[in-house]
N, C-alpha and C positions, 0 to 999 in steps of 0.2 A: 453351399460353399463354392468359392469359386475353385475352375478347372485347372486352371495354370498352376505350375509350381512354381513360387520364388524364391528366392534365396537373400538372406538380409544380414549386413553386419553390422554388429553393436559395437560402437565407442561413447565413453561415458565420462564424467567426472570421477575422477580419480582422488579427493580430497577429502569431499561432504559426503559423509553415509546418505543424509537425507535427501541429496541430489541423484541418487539412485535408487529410492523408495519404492518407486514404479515398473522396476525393473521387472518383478513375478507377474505384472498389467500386462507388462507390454507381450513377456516368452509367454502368455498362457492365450495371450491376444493372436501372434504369429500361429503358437500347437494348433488351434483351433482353423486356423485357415491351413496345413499343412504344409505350411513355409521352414524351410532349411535354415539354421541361425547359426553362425560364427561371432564370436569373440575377438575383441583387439586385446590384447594378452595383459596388458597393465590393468585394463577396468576388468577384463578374469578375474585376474589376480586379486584385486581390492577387492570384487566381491563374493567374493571365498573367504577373505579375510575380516570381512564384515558378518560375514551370515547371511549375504541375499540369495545367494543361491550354492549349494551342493557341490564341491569339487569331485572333477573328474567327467569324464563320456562327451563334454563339449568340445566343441571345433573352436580352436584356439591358431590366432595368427599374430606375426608380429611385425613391423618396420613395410608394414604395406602389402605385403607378399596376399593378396586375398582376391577374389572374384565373388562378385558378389549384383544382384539386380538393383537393390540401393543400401542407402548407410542410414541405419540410425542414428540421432546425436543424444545420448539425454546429459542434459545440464546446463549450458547459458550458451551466450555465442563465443565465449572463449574454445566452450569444448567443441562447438561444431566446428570453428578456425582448426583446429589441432584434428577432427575428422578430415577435414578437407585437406589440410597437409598430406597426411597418409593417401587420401583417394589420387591426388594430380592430377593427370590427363588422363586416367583411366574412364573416364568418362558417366563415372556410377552418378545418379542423381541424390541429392543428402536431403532429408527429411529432418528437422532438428524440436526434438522435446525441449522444451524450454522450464528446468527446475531449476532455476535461478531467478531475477530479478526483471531485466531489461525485455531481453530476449527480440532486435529486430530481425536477425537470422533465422533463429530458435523460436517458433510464433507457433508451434503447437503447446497447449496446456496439458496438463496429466489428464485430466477430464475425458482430455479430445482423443485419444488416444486410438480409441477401439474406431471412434469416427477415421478417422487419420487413414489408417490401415483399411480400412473397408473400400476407403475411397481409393486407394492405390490399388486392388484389386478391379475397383469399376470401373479404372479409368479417368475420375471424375477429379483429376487435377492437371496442374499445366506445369510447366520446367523454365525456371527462370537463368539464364546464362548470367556469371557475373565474370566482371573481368580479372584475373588476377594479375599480379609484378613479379618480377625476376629480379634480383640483383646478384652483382658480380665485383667481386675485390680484385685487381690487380688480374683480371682477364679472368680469374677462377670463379668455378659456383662459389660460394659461402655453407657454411655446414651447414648442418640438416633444419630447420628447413630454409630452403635458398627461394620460396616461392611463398606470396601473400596474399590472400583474400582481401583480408583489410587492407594495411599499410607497411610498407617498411620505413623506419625512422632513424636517423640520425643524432644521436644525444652525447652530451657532455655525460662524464664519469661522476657518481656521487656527487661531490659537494665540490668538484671542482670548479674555476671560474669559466664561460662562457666560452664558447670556440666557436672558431670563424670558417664556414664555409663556403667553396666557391665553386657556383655552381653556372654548368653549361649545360643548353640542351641542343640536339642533335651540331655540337660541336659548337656554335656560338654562345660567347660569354653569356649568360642572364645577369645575375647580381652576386654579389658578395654578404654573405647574410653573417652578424655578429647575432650570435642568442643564446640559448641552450639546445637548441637543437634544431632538425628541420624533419616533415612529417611528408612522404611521399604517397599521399593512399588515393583509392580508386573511388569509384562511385559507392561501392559498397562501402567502404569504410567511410566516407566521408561523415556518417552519423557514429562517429566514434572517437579516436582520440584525436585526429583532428579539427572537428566541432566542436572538443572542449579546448582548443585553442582558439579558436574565431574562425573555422575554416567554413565555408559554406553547405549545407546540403546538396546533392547533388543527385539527384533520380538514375537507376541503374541503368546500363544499355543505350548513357550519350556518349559514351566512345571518348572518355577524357579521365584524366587524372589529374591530383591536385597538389600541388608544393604549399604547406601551409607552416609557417616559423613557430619556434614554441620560443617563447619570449623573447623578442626580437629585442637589440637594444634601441631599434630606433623606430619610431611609431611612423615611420614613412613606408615599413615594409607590410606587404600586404600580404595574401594569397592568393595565387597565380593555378589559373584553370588553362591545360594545355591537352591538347591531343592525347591518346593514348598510345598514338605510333610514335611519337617522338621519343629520342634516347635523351634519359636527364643524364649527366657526368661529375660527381660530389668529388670534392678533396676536401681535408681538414686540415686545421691547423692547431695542435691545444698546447696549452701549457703544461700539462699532464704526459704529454706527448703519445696518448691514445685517446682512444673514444669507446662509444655504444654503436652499434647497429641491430636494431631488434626488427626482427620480422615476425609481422603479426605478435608482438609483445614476445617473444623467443631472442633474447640477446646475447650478445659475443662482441669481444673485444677486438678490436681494430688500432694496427699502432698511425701514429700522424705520419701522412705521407701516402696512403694508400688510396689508390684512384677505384672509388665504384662507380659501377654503371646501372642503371637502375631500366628497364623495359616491360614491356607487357611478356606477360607469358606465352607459351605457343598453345591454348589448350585455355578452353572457358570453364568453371566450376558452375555446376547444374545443383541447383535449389529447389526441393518441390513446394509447390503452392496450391494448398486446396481451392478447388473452385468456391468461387464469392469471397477469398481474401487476395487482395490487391495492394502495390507498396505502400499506396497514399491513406489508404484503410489504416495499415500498420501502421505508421507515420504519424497521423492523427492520435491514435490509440496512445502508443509510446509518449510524443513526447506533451502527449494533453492539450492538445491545441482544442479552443474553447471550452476546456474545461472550466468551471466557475469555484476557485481556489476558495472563492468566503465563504460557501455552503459548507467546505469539508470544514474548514477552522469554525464554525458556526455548530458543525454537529459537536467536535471535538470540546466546545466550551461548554456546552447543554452535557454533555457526558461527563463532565466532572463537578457538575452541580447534585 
């Protein structure tokens, strides 16, 4: 076993019993290496209320308040986004189980588990910095959380009609965008929500961020890859006379009129990555690049014969 002592906290899925199945893996994985284990007080709570684990004797924390050597995530990359809010600039490295679907953040499997942890004892991984955003209403943070891994977004209300935003960076006009919204995310987000507007891929650690429309009304607007030092400046204008601002998919309401400012954060968000997995590995993996789609429809027609 190894000599050092660490200490690790758990944030999890809050929702799916099932996304926390692994939970008795992972605490009997840390017992065994004589690792210290704290709780983020919501996934306590759920899993006491489910049956995964015993109420009572554990180190329970809440709204951030914690020290810790690193974070575990289990559940998708929603739940590691909602780790990494809590973490900040506190500088811990996040580890993320991935008992969900996609999982480009969250690229450990339940499998890997015991591998995972061995290897953060051996040393036998690397720490990937990502960039995160800040935005600001009318000179103020935005409530909690005011900082985003992925992206912060700009959206029209429900089913209301289209609203128009005008956007400047570091003070000079850019464009004036009519859509349903506008998607401000980093390199890490860029394979998220806005890729599923048309936005580009973009490899961690080029030092830029990306302005990408969600349905523009005019197929002349594009997305705009710019610095990561630059300050963007959104104002709105809706018929509703508010808006959305979701950070990292976390929304709140914003009335028209309101000047945000949108920058890098002060303070990089640390990823671990096991040695021999790299992004363009992930990347591949996820989104099936030369995967051969007629073999799988091919099995699936032989399987219902």
């Amino acid at each position: 076993m190894a000599s050092r002592k660490l200490k690790f906290a758990l944030f999890g899925n809050i929702y799916q019993s099932r996304k926390s199945a692994s939970v008795r893996k992972i605490m009997a994985c840390l017992a065994a290496h004589g690792a210290e284990v704290c709780f983020e007080k919501q996934f306590y709570d759920f899993l006491v209320a489910t049956g995964k684990v015993d109420g009572g004797g554990a180190e329970v924390f809440a709204d951030g308040d914690f020290t810790a050597d690193f974070v575990i995530s289990m559940g998708g990359d929603g739940t590691l986004l909602r780790a990494a809010s809590h973490v900040g600039g506190k500088g811990i490295p996040l580890l993320g189980v991935n008992m969900g679907r996609l999982g480009f953040l969250a690229d450990v499997s339940p499998g890997e588990i015991e591998t995972a942890i061995s290897s953060l004892y051996e040393g036998s991984y690397s720490i990937e910095e990502h960039t995160a955003i800040m935005a600001e209403a009318d000179g103020k943070p935005l409530q909690e959380p005011c900082h985003a891994l992925n992206d912060i977004a700009v959206l029209k209300r429900d089913n209301a009609s289209m609203i128009t935003i005008h956007a400047k960076v570091n003070g000079e006009y850019l464009v004036t965008y009519q859509a349903d919204g506008l998607i401000v995310s980093t390199p890490t987000g860029s394979t998220a929500y806005s890729l599923s507007n048309g936005g580009p891929i973009i490899v961690p650690r080029t030092g830029t961020v990306c302005l990408t429309p969600v349905a523009p009304h005019s197929l002349n607007i594009r997305p705009v890859v710019l610095p990561d030092d630059m300050e963007i400046e959104l104002s709105v204008e809706s018929r509703s006379h508010n808006f959305l601002i979701a950070v990292d998919g976390q929304s709140e309401k914003c009335g028209e009129g309101t000047r945000l400012v949108i920058r890098k954060a002060p303070y990089m968000v640390k990823i671990v990555k096991r040695n021999g997995r790299s992004y363009f590995s992930t990347l591949r993996e996820k989104m099936m690049w030369g995967a051969d789609t007629r073999k799988v429809k091919s099995g699936e027609s032989r399987g219902k014969n």
